[in-house]
Every structure is written in C-alpha cells, then in structure tokens.
N, C-alpha and C positions, 0 to 999 in steps of 0.2 A: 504494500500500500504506500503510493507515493507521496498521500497528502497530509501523514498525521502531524509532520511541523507545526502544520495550520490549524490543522484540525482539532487538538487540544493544545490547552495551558498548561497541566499541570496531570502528575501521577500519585497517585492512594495506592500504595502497595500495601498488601499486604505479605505478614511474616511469616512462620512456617507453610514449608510448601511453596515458597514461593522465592522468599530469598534466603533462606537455609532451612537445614534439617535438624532438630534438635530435640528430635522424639525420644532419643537414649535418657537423654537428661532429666527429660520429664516424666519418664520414668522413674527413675531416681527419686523424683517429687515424691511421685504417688508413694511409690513404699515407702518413706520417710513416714510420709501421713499416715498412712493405715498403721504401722509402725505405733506413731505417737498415740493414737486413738485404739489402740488395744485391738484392733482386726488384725483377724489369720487371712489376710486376702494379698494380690498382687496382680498386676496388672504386668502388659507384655506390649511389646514397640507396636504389632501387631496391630494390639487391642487399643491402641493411642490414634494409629495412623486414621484407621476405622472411623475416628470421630471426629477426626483434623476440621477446623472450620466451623464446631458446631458451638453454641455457648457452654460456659462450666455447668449451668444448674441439667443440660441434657444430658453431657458429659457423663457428670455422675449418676442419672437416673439410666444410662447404659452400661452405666461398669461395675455399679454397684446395687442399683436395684432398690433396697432399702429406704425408704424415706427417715427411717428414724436417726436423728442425730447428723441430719445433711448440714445444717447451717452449721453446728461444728466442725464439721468436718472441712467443710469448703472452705472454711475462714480460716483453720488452719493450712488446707491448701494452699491458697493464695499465699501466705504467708510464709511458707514453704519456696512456692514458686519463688518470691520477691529475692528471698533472701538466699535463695542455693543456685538460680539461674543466674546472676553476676558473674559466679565461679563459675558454676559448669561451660554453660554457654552452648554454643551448636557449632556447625560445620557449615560457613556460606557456600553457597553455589556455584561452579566457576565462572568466573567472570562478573559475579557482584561488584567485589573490591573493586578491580580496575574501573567498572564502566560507570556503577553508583556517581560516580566523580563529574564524568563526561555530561550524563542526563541530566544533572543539575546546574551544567552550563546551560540549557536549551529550556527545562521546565523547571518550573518549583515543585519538591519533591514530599510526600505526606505518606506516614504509616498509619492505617488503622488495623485491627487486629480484636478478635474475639478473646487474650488473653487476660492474663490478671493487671493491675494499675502500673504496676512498676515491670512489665514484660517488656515494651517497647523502650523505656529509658533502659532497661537492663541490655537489649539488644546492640543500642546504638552507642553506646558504653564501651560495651565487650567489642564491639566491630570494629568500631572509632571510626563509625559514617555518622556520627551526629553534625558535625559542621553541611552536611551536606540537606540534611530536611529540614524543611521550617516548621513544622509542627506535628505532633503524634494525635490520637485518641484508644484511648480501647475501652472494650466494655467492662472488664473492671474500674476503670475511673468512674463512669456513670450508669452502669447495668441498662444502656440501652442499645437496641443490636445494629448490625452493620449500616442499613441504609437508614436509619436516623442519624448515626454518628456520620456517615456519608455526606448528609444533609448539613449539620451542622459544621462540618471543616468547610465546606463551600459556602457557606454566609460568614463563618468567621472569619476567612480569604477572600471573600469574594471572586470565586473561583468559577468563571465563566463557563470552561468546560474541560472539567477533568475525566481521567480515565484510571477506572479500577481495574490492577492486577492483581488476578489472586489466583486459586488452581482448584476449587470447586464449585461446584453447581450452586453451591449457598452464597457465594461470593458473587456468581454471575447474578443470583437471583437476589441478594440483595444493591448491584450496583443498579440492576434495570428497577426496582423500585423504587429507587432513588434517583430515577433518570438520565444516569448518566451511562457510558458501556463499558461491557471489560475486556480486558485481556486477559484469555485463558493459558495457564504456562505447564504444558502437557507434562512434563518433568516432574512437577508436583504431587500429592496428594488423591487428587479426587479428579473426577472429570467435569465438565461445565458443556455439553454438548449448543447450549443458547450462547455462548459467546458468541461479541462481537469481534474478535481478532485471536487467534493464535498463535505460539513461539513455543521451538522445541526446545529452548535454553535460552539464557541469560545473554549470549552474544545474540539469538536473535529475536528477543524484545529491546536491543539495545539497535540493531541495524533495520529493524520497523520503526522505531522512534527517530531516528536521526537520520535515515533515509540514505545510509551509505555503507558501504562492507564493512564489517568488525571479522579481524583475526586477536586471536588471541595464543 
C-alpha cells in the first residue's frame, strides 16, 4: 500500500504479540500468585498465549474458573505483574529496536494494551523505547477496554487518524469500534481475519508504513 504516509498520523501498538513475547515471564507471575494465595494450580505459556489480548477479569475466569477470592487474587496479580515484569521483561521482535526509532521520525507513536497499570511503563523501561512514544494507556490504569481507551488517546492527541497494531481478532474488533483500522501482525498471537492491513514481521509493518524496502 503506497499511501499510508498520508493516510494516517499516528500508530497504537499494541504489546505482546505484537512487539515482543513475554509469555514465559508471565508465567512466572501467575505461579508466584497462586503460590502466594495458597492454590495447588499453575498455569503453562500454552494456557497464556490462548488468552493473549483478552482483559484480566476473563483471563482469570479461563484459567481458573472459580469466582471465589478473584479480587484477591487479581490484585495481587497485578501487583505481581508490576513489580516482577521490570526484571523479567520479554524478548522484542526482530526488528522493533532498530525500526521503533525510524517510525517515530514519520508518526507519533502510542501503546495501549489490555495489561496491568505499570505493564506498558514496565515495557518501555526495560526496552529503552520510551523517548520514542508520547503516551501509553492500558486497562489496568482505568478498567476500560480497548476501543474506549482507543477513543480517549485520540481526543487526548487529537489524533486525526490513527492506526491500531495489534495481532488479534479483539484488537481488530476493538480498533473498528472505535473507528479507526488495524494492522494485523500475522507473527503474533491470535489471528484478526477483518483486518484492514497485514505484515509478516516487524521489517514489514515498518516498509508498509514508510513506503520503502527495510533490510535488516
């Protein structure tokens, strides 16, 4: 596609799945949790990947079923999440680092993300792509889901027209509720078969966006 220069302002990526993997880690999380809250349970990268994309409160009503002692539970997860994802961290994608750089010469660059409050400052931390975005959200900071927060970073920017990346059908179907399209990044997680654009890696949502060959 030769016209997306023009065509959007600004990109909403989304994080795992999209621009790294760091389902080991979170892993880690969960067992810590169940761990601290006295459950014989455990969860597998497997059983993670499966839900990539979905909010925490579904999350857990897939992995563990139980309604009893959820708000404990989650609130110690989150809390988990916060404070052990700095360290652990994940695996970027190839070609994040370098190109992250480049697309924020051309667009203004935004994470949102179904994670916990401190996931996305935790990411861009551990990356050292913070200088690079101008603002985050996730639905840990305000429990409300994708294409509201979608909504609100584009009045808070007044973001004329942006474009969400992400790598599931929840992402596609929350950017189209939100009016805007996405890009689906096949490499990822889940599939989005309603996307408005596809890329089989990082070098080519980087050479769709900038309309010219990326080697790497």
């Amino acid at each position: 596609m030769k016209d997306c220069m023009s065509r959007f302002d600004s990109l909403i990526f989304d994080m795992d799945g999209t621009l790294w993997d760091a389902v080991d880690s979170y892993v880690k999380v969960w067992d810590a949790t169940f761990e601290q809250c006295g459950r014989k349970a455990a969860v597998t990268r497997s059983n993670l990947i499966e839900c990539m994309g979905l909010p925490i409160t579904e999350i857990y009503r897939r992995l563990v079923g139980n309604p009893d002692g959820a708000q404990e539970f989650l609130q110690r997860l989150a809390g988990n999440e916060d404070r052990m994802m700095l360290g652990l961290g994940g695996t970027l994608y190839p070609g994040v680092k370098e190109l992250i750089p480049e697309l924020a010469r051309h667009y203004k660059l935004f994470m949102l993300s179904n994670c916990s409050a401190l996931g996305l400052p935790n990411f861009l931390e551990f990356t050292g792509l913070k200088p690079y975005f101008t603002d985050s959200i996730s639905y840990g900071e305000n429990h409300q889901p994708k294409d509201v927060n979608i909504r609100l970073l584009a009045q808070r920017h007044s973001l004329a027209a942006p474009l969400y990346i992400g790598d599931t059908e929840g992402d596609s179907r929350s950017a189209h509720a939100a009016g805007i399209p996405m890009m689906w990044v096949s490499y990822g997680f889940g599939t989005a078969p309603d996307a408005d654009l596809t890329a089989g890696s990082f070098a080519e949502v980087a050479q769709i966006l900038l309309d010219k060959h990326i080697e790497l």
